[in-house]
NUTOR-965615 format. One line per 10 residues: their letters; for each residue x, y, z of C-alpha. Coordinates in Angstrom, 1 decimal, padded with zeros to 4 digits. Example, Ala and Ser with C-alpha at 12.3 -4.5 7.8 and 13.67 -1.06 7.14 Angstrom:
BEGIN
as) 012.3 -004.5 007.8 | 013.7 -001.1 007.1
This chain:
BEGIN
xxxxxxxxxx) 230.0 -095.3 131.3 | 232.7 -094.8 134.1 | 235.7 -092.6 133.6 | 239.1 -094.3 134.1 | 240.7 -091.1 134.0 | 239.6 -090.9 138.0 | 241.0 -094.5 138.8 | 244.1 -093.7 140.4 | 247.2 -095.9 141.2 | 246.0 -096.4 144.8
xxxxxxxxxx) 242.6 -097.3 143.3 | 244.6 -100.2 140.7 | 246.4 -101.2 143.8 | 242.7 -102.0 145.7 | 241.2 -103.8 142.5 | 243.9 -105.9 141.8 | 244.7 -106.5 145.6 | 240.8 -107.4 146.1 | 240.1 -109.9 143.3 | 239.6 -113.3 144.2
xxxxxxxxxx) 239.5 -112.4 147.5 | 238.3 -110.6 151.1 | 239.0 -111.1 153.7 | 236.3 -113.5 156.3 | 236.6 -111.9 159.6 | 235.2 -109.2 161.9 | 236.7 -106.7 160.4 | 237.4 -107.3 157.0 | 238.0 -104.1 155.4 | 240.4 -103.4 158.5
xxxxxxxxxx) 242.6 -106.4 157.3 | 242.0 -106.0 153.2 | 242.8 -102.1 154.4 | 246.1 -103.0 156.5 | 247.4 -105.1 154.0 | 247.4 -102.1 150.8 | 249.0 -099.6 153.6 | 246.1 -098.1 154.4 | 243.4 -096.8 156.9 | 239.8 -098.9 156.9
xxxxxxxxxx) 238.0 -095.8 156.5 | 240.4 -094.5 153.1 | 239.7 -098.1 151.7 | 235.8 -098.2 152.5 | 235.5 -094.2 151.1 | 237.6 -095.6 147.8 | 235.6 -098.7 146.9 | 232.4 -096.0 147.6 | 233.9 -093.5 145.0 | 235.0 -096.7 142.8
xxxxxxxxxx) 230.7 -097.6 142.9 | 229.9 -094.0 142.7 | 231.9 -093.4 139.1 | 231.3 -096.3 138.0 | 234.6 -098.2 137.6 | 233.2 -100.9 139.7 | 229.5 -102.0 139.1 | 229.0 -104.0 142.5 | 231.0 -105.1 145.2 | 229.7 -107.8 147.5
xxxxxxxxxx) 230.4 -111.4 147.6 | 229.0 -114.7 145.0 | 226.9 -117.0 146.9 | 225.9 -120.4 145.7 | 222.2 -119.5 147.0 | 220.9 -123.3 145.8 | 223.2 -124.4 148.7 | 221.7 -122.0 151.5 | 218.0 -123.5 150.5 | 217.6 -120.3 147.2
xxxxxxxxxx) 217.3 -120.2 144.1 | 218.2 -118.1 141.1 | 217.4 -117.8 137.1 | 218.4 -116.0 134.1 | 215.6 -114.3 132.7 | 215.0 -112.1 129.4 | 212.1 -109.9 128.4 | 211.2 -109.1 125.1 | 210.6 -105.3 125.5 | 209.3 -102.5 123.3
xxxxxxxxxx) 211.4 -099.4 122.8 | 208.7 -097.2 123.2 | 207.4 -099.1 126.5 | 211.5 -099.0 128.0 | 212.1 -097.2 130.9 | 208.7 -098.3 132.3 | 209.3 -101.9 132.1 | 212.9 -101.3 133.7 | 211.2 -099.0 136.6 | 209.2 -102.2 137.4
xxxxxxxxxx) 211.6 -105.0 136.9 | 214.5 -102.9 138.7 | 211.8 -101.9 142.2 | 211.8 -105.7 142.3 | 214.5 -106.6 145.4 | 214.7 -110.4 143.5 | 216.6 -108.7 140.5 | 220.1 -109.0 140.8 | 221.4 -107.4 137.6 | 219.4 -105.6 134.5
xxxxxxxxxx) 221.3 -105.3 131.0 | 220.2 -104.4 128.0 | 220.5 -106.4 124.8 | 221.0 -106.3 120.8 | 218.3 -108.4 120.4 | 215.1 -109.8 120.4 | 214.6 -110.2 123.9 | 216.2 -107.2 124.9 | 216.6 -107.0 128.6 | 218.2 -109.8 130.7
xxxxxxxxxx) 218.4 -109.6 134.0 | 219.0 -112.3 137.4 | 216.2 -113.3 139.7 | 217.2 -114.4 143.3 | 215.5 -115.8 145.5 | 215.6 -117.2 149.3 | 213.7 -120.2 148.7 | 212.5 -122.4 145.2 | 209.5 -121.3 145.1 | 210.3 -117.5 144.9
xxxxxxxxxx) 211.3 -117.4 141.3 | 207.7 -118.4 139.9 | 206.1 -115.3 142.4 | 208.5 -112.9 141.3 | 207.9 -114.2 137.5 | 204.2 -113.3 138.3 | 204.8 -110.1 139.7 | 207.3 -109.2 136.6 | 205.0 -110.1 134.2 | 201.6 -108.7 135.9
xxxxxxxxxx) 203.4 -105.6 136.5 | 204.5 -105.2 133.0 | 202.2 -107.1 130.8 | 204.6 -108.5 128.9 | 206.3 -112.4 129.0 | 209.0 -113.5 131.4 | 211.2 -116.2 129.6 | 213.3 -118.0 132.4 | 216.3 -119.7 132.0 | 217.1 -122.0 134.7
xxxxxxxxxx) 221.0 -123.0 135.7 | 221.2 -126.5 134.2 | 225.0 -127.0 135.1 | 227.4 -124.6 136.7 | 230.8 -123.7 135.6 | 233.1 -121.6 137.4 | 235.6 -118.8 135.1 | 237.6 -117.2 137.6 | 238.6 -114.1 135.6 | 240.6 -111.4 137.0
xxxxxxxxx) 241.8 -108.3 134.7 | 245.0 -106.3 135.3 | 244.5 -102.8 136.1 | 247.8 -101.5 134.8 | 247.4 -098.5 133.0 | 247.7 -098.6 129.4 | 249.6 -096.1 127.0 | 248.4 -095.4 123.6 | 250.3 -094.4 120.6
């Protein structure tokens, strides 16, 4: 859980400014950094402390892997409570696994596979599933849509 009460107004200003877009250049947090007022090195340390607390989960760009010759697929494990923090120690050492969530429901954990070529998914199925003895269910991308969503950071009063 991250704690908003360290996400500052300089720190709004970088998450709104950033959404949607980043610079492509040589030195892109120079220009994203210039163009908030501030230094490249103030920007790089915020976005770490912004990872480190929390407030962001990742930041990196999207890619469209099918068109650079990858692949990727939603995949969900059905996963015993007792058996938990092993199965996500195994599925999480994995460098295919993009993101790992948990789930109110039957097939608990669901979690991204990437991988550089087609033929990747199926190996890192096997792996998954010899590693933790239970069944990978894969759920390949049948059509893609894209939600751009951004969210104001604007702080919000109560009361």
């Amino acid at each position: 859980m991250s704690d908003f009460s360290l996400f500052d107004a300089v720190d709004r200003q970088i998450v709104d400014h950033l959404q949607g877009g980043f610079p492509v250049c040589d030195r892109p947090y120079a220009v994203a950094a210039a163009s908030l007022g501030l230094a490249e090195a103030e920007l790089i340390e915020r976005l770490q402390g912004l990872l480190a607390r929390g407030v962001l989960t990742r930041f990196g760009p999207l890619f469209q892997i099918e068109r650079v010759g990858g692949a990727f697929v939603l995949a969900a494990l059905e996963v015993p409570d007792a058996d938990w923090e092993r199965v996500v120690a195994a599925v999480n050492a994995l460098p295919e696994v993009a993101h790992n969530y948990r789930r109110e429901h039957r097939f608990n954990m669901w979690f991204v596979l990437a991988t550089e070529k087609p033929e990747g998914i199926a190996a890192a199925i096997a792996k998954i599933e010899a590693e933790t003895g239970l069944t990978v269910h894969a759920f390949p991308k049948e059509r893609e849509y894209f939600v751009e969503m951004k969210l104001a950071t604007r702080e919000r009063r109560h009361g």
